[in-house]
Every structure is written in C-alpha cells, then in structure tokens.
C-alpha positions as CSV (number, residue, x, y, z in Angstrom):
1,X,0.0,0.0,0.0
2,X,1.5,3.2,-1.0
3,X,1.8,6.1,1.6
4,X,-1.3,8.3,0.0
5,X,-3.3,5.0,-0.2
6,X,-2.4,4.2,3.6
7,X,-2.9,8.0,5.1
8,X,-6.4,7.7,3.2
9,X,-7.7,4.4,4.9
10,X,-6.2,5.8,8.4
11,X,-8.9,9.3,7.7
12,X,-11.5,6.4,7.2
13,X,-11.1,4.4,9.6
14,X,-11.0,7.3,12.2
15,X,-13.7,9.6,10.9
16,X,-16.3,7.6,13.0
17,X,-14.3,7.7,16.6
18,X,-15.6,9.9,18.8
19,X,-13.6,12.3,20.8
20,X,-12.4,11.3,24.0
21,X,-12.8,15.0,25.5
22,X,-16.2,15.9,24.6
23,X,-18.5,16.5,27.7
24,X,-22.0,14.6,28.0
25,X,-24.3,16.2,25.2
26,X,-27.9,17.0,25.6
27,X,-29.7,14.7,24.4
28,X,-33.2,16.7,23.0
29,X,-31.3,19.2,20.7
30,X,-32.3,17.9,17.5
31,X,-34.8,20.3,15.6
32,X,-37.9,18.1,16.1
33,X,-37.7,17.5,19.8
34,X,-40.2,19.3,21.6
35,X,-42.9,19.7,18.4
36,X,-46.1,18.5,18.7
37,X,-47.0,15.6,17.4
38,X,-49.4,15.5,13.9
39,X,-49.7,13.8,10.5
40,X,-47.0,16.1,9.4
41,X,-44.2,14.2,12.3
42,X,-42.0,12.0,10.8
43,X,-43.7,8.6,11.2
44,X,-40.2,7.1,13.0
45,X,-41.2,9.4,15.9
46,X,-44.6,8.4,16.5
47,X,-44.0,4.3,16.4
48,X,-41.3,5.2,18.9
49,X,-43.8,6.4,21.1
50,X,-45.7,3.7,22.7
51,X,-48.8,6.5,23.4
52,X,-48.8,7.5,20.0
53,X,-48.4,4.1,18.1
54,X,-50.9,2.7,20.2
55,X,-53.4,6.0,18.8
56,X,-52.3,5.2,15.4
57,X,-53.1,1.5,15.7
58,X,-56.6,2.0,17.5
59,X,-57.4,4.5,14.7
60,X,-56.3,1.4,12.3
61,X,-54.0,4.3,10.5
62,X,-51.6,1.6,10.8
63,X,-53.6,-1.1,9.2
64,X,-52.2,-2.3,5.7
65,X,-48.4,-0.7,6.3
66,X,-45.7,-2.7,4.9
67,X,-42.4,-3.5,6.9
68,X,-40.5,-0.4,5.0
69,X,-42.8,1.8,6.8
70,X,-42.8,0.5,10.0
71,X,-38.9,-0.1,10.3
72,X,-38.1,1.9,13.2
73,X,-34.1,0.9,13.2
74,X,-32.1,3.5,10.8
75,X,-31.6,3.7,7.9
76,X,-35.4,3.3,7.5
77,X,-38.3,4.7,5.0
78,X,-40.0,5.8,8.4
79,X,-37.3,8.6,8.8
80,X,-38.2,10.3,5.8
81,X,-42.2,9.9,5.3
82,X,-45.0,11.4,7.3
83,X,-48.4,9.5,8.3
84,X,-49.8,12.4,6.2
85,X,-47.4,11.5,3.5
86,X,-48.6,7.8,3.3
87,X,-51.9,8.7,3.6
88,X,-52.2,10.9,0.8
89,X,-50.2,9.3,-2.3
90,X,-51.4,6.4,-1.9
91,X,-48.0,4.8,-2.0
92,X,-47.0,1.3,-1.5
93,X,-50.7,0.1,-2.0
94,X,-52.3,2.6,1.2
95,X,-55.2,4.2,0.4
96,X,-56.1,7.8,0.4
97,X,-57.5,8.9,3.4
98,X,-60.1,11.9,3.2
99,X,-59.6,15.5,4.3
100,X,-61.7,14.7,7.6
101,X,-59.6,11.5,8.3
102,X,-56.4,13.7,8.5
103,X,-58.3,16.4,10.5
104,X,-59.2,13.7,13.0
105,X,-55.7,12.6,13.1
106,X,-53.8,15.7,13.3
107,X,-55.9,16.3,16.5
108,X,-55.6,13.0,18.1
109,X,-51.7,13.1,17.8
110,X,-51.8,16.7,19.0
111,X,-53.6,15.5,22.3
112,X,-50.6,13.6,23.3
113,X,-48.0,15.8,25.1
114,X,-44.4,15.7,24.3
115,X,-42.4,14.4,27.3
116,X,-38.7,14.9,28.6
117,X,-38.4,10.7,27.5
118,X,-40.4,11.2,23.6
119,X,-38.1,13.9,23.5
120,X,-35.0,11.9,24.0
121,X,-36.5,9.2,21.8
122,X,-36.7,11.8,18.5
123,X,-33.4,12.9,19.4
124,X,-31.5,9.4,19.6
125,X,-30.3,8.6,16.5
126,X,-28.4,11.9,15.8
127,X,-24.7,12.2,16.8
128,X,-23.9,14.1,19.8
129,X,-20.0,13.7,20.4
130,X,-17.6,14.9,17.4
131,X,-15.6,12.3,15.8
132,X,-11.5,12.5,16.2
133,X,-10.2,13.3,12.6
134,X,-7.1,13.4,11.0
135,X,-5.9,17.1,10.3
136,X,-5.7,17.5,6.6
137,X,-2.5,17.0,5.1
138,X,-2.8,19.4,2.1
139,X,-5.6,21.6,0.5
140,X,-8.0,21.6,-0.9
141,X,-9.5,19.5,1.6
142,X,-12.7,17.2,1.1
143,X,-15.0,16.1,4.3
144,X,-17.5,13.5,2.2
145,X,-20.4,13.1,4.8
146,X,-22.4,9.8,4.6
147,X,-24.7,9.6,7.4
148,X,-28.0,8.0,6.0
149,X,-30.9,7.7,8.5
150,X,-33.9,7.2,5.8
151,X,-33.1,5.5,2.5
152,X,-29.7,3.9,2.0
153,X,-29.1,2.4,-1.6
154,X,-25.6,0.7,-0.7
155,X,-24.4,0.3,-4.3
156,X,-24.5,3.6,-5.0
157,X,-23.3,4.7,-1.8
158,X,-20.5,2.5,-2.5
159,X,-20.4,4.0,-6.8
160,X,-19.8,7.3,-5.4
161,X,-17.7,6.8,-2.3
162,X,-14.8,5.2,-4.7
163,X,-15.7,8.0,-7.3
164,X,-14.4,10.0,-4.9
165,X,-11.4,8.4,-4.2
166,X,-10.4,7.9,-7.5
167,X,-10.3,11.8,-8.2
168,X,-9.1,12.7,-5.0
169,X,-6.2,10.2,-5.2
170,X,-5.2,11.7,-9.0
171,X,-6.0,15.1,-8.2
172,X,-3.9,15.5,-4.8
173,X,-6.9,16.6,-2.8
174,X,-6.9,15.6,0.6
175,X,-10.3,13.3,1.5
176,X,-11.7,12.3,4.8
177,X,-15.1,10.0,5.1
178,X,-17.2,10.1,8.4
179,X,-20.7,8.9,9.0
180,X,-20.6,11.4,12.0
181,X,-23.1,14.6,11.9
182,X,-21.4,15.7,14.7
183,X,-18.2,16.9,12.8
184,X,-20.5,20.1,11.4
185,X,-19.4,22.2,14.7
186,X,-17.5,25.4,13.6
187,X,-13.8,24.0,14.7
188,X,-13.8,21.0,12.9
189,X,-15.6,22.8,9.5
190,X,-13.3,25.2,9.2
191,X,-10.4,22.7,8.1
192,X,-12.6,21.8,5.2
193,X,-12.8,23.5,1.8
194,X,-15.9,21.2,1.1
195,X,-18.5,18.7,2.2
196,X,-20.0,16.3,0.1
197,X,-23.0,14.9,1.3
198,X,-22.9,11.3,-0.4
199,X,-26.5,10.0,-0.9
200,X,-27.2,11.2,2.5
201,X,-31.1,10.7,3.2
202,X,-33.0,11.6,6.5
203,X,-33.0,14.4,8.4
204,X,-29.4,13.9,10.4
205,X,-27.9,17.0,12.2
206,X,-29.1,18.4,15.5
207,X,-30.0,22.2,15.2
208,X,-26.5,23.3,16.6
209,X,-25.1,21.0,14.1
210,X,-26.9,22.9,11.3
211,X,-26.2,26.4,12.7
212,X,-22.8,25.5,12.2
213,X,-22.9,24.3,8.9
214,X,-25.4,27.2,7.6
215,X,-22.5,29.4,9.3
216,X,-20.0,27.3,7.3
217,X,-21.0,28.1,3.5
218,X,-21.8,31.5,4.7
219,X,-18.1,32.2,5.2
220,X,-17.1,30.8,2.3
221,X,-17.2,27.0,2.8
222,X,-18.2,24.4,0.1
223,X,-21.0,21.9,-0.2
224,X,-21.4,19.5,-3.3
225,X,-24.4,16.7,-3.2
226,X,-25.7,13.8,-5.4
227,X,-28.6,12.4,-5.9
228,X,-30.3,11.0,-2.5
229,X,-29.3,13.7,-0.9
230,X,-31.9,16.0,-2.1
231,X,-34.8,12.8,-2.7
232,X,-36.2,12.5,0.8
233,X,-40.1,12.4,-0.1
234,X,-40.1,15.0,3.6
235,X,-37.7,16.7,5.2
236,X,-37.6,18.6,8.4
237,X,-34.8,21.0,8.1
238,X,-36.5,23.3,5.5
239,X,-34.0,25.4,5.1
240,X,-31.7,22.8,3.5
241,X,-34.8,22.0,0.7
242,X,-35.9,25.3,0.1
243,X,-32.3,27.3,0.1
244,X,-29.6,25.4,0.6
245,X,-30.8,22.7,-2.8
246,X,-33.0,25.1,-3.9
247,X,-36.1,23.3,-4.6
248,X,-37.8,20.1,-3.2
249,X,-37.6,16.4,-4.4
250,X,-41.5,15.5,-5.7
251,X,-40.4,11.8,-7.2
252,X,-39.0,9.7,-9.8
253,X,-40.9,7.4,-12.2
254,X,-41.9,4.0,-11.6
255,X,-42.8,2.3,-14.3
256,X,-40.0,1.7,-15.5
257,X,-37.7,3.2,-12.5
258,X,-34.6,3.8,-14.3
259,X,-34.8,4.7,-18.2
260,X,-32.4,6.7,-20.7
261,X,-33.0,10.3,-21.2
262,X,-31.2,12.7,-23.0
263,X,-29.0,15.5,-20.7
264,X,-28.7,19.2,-22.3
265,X,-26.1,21.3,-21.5
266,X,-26.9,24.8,-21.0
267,X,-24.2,27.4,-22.1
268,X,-22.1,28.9,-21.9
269,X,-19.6,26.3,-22.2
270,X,-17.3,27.4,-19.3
271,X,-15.9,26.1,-15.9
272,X,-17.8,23.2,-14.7
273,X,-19.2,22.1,-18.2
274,X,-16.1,23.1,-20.3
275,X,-15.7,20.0,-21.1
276,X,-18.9,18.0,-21.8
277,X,-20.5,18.1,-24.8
278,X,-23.7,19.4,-25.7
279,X,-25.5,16.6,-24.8
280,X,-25.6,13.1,-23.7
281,X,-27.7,10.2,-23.5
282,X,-27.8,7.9,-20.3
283,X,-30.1,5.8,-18.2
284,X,-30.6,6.8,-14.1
285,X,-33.5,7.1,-11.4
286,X,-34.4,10.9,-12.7
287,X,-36.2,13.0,-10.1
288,X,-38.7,15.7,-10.5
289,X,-39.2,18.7,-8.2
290,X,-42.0,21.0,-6.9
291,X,-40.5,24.0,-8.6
292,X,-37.5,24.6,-11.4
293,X,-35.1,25.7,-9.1
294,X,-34.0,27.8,-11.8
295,X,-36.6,30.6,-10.7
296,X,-34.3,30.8,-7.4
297,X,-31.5,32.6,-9.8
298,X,-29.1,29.0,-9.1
299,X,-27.2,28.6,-12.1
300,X,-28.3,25.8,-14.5
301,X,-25.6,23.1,-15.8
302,X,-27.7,20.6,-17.4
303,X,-31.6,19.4,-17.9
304,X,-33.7,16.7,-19.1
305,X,-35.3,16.8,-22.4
306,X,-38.9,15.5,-20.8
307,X,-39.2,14.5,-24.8
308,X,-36.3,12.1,-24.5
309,X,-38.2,10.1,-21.5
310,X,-41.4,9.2,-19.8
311,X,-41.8,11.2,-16.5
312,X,-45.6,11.2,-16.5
313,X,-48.1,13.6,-15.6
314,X,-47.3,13.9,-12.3
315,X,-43.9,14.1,-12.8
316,X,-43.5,16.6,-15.9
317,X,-42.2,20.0,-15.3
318,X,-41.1,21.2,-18.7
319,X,-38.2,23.0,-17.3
320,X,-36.2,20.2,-15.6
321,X,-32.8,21.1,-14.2
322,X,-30.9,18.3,-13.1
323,X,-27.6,20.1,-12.3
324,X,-26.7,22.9,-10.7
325,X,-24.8,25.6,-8.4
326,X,-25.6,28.9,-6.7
327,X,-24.2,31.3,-4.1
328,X,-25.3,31.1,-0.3
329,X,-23.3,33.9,1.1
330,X,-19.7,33.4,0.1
331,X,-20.4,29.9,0.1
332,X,-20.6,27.5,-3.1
333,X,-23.2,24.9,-3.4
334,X,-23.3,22.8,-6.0
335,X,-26.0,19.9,-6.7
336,X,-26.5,16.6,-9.0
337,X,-29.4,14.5,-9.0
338,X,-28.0,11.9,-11.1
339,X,-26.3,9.2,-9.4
340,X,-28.8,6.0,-8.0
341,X,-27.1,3.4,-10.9
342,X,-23.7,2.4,-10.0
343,X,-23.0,3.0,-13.7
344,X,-23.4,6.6,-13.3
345,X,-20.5,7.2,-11.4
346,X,-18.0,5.5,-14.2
347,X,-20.1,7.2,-17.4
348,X,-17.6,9.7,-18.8
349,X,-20.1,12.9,-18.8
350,X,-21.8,12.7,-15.4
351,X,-18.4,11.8,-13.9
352,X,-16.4,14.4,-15.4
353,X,-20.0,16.8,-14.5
354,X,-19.3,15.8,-10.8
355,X,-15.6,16.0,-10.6
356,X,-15.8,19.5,-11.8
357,X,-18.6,20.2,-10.1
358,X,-17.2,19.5,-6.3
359,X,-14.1,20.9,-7.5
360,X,-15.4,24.4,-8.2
361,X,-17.0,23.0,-4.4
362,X,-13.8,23.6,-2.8
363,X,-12.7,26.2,-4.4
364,X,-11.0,25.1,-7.9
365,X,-13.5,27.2,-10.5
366,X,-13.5,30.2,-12.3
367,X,-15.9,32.1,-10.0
368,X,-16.3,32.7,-6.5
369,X,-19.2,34.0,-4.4
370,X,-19.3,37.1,-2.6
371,X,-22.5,38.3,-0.7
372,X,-24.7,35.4,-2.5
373,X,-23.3,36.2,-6.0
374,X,-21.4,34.2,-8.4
375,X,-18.2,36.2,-9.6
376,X,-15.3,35.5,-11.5
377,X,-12.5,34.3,-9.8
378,X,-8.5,35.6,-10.1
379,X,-7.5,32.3,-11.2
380,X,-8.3,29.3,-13.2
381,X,-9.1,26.1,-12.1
382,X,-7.0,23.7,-11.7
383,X,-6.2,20.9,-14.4
C-alpha cells in the first residue's frame, strides 16, 4: 500500500471515533424534539412512542403498512415519510384517506403531550460527540459526509464513495469520510474547503449542528451533493430544501424506475461544463421537483429533455434542471441529481460533471461567491 493509499484508509477508519474530551451532550437538541406531534411528524417518531403508536393503531391508521414503513431501526423509509405522506399518495398500495380522516388525526396526535423521554427518543439517533479526525495533510481539503438515517441504496453509496477516491487520489486533494453529523461544529468545519453529502437521506444533524454548517457556506465554505441527498419524499430541516438545494424532491418514475433520457447542457460552455458536450444520453433514477429551481436565480448546468423520457403527468415539469450551483453567502453549493445506478459514477459525462462540479466546491473554479453572487474568480481552475 502506498503512503497516499495508507494516510487515506487511516482518515477512514478514524472519521467515526468519537472524541475522548467531549462532555455529556444533551440529548433533545435535534430540531424536532419538543414539536407536537401530527400527521406532518415523521412517522419514526410516532412508532417510537408507545402513546402515539398505540393511537395510530386504534385509529387502524396503521392497518395495511408494509415492513418499510414501520422499520423503526435507521436507515429506515419511516425517517423520511410522514403519516400524512402515506396517507395521501397512496403509495405502497395505502389508500387515500379523506380530508376529515387527517383532520381527525392531526388532533388525536396533537392531544398527546411531548415528554422529557419522547423527547430523547426523536433525538436518539443523531450524533452528539464529534468524531476525532485526521488534520488534513494538504488543500483543498474534502469532508465527504455519509450519514443515511432514511433510505440507503448501498451500491451507489458504494459508486460514489470510490468515485471519490479515485479523483481525490489523481487530483492530490486531501479526502476524509465520516458517518458522523457531529463533525459540522464550527472548529472542525473550518479545516474543510468542502463537504460532500454522499447520498445522504434523513433528516441527520441536530440544530447546533446545522447552525454551524449554515455558518460554514456562509463564510465561504463548500457543499457538493448527489442524488439521495436532495430525494427525501419529507424533510424537516426546511431550510436545506428550500435554500440550501433550492427546490424540493417531488419523485421519480416507476414504471420503469430507471430509463435513458437525454442530458442538455446549457451554455455557456465554461468552468464546470467546459468539457462535456452538448449533450448526452444515459439511463438513471431521474427525479422531478415541486419548482425549477432555476426561478431561485441558481445557475443551471444541465436538464432533461422531458421528450427524450417518460416522467408522467405527475412528474412533468417542462423545465427540468438536473444540475446545478448557486451562491449562499460566500459559500458554493453545488448539486447533482444523477447518481442512483452504480454506472453513473463511471459514465464519462456525469463523472467528469461531478468531478468539476465539487471541484469548483472547494474552491477550484473560475468564479467565487461574494454576498450570494457568483463572480469571476483571479485564477483558473486547476487541471
């Protein structure tokens, strides 16, 4: 094993330790603790309750549920839906409950107070003790975050953890992995000139944790995400949905799941897309959203041509980003929702699309933000 190979498996195989001086944490500081309860909680919160899944259960809102959705060890679907959520598209075979149903609901969960121990309970399965890392030998420096509390797809967890590797290791950044949320606290950020958030799904920092990390890109940190990260059918943290990605995951098509669709380019042809052509045909999981985050000013890489595939009604939006980046503060966010298929971390375009596009991440473009706009930078990227 060479030297860069062996510092890189000791960051991995520390990033999960947690540090030895690190005093007791309290234990209801995650950003659902002390809500009340209603068909908008996430459902893993109410079957942890014993009051409230026995409610559930004598209202028979239960009845008919498979195993996915009643899970309650992480990663599970229960972390990321809502009894609301199952009761309204009528997925995995539930059906749709009635506008007086849900009334009845929302005040039957509401009735049941939120105590010191459901408090704990929500809180549980977020970290609460920072991990010990390496310090960075070299910049830039990569943090790639993979804590997955709602829906884990291992293989492409795995696709785009070695993706990751691979261009660190032949671009000389240097790259730390951690399954930790606890490593977004402001001393432990600041070595970092970009997180990537690797299929991460479920709602998975506490609200210090995301003060920190909002605080982070503000100052001029990086963020780069693929895919899962921004497909949660709910989140909790709004502020990562609606500003942070931009626009909220609405779902991919069934029927078939994965199909091949034709990826545009938008111009001009500079910094991250210099080097892709003007479009390219591949097959992936593609995912619609509420809104084109494009009416957010973020600037557009790529799209769908809806022509090229079968989204469905439900699913169209005529404008379909797929790829993007914008400004928050002097940070540099950067998004892909391609990336469920292994494959599409080894296809030539939508790797050399994400290498770029967590390069310019850390730093490596031809712009930089200032004060939430994109500017061009002094320098070139790198090769």
């Amino acid at each position: 094993m060479s030297l860069r190979s062996a510092a890189a498996a000791a960051a991995i195989a520390l990033a999960n330790v947690a540090h030895p001086l690190v005093a007791k944490p309290a234990l209801t500081d995650c950003s659902a603790a002390w809500a009340a309860y209603s068909g908008n909680t996430q459902l893993i919160d109410l079957l942890l309750d014993p009051r409230a899944k026995a409610a559930l259960e004598a209202r028979g809102s239960l009845k008919g549920l498979p195993a996915i959705l009643t899970d309650t060890t992480p990663p599970t679907f229960s972390a990321i839906v809502t009894p609301r959520w199952v009761l309204t598209t009528g997925a995995f075979g539930v059906p749709v409950s009635d506008p007086k149903e849900l009334a009845a609901l929302d005040r039957m969960l509401a009735a049941i107070p939120i105590t010191g121990k459901a408090a704990e309970r929500r809180c549980a399965r977020y970290d609460h003790r920072p991990p010990v890392l390496p310090e960075p030998r070299h910049h830039p420096a990569i943090l790639v975050f993979e804590k997955i509390t709602g829906f884990r797809d291992d293989a492409s967890v795995a696709a785009a953890h070695k993706a990751f590797i691979d261009m660190a290791t032949r671009r000389r950044w240097s790259i730390t992995f951690t399954e930790n949320g606890a490593v977004f606290n402001r001393s432990q950020l600041k070595n970092y000139d970009a997180v990537i958030w690797n299929n991460v799904s479920g709602d998975v920092l506490t609200a210090p944790q995301e003060r920190a990390f909002q605080a982070y890109l503000m100052g001029g940190g990086g963020f780069a995400a693929v895919h899962g990260s921004g497909g949660d059918p709910v989140y909790v943290w709004k502020w990562y949905t609606d500003v942070l990605l931009g626009s909220r995951f609405i779902g991919h098509p069934m029927h078939p799941q994965f199909q091949a669709a034709n990826v545009i380019v938008e111009g001009p042809k500079t910094g991250i897309v210099a080097r892709l052509p003007d479009s390219w045909t591949m097959t992936d999981e593609w995912y619609s959203f509420a809104a084109s985050p494009r009416v957010k000013g973020v600037h557009v890489l790529a799209r769908l041509d809806e022509s090229s595939y079968n989204p469905g009604p439900q699913l169209a939006m005529g404008d379909h980003p797929i790829a993007w980046t914008h400004c928050i503060g002097s940070g540099r966010a950067f998004y892909t929702a391609i990336g469920h298929r292994p494959e599409s971390y080894v296809e030539p375009n939508s790797r050399e699309l994400l290498e770029e596009g967590v390069a310019w991440a850390a730093g490596l473009g031809d712009t930089r933000c200032k004060a939430g706009r994109e500017l061009r930078a002094s320098i070139s990227a790198r090769p």
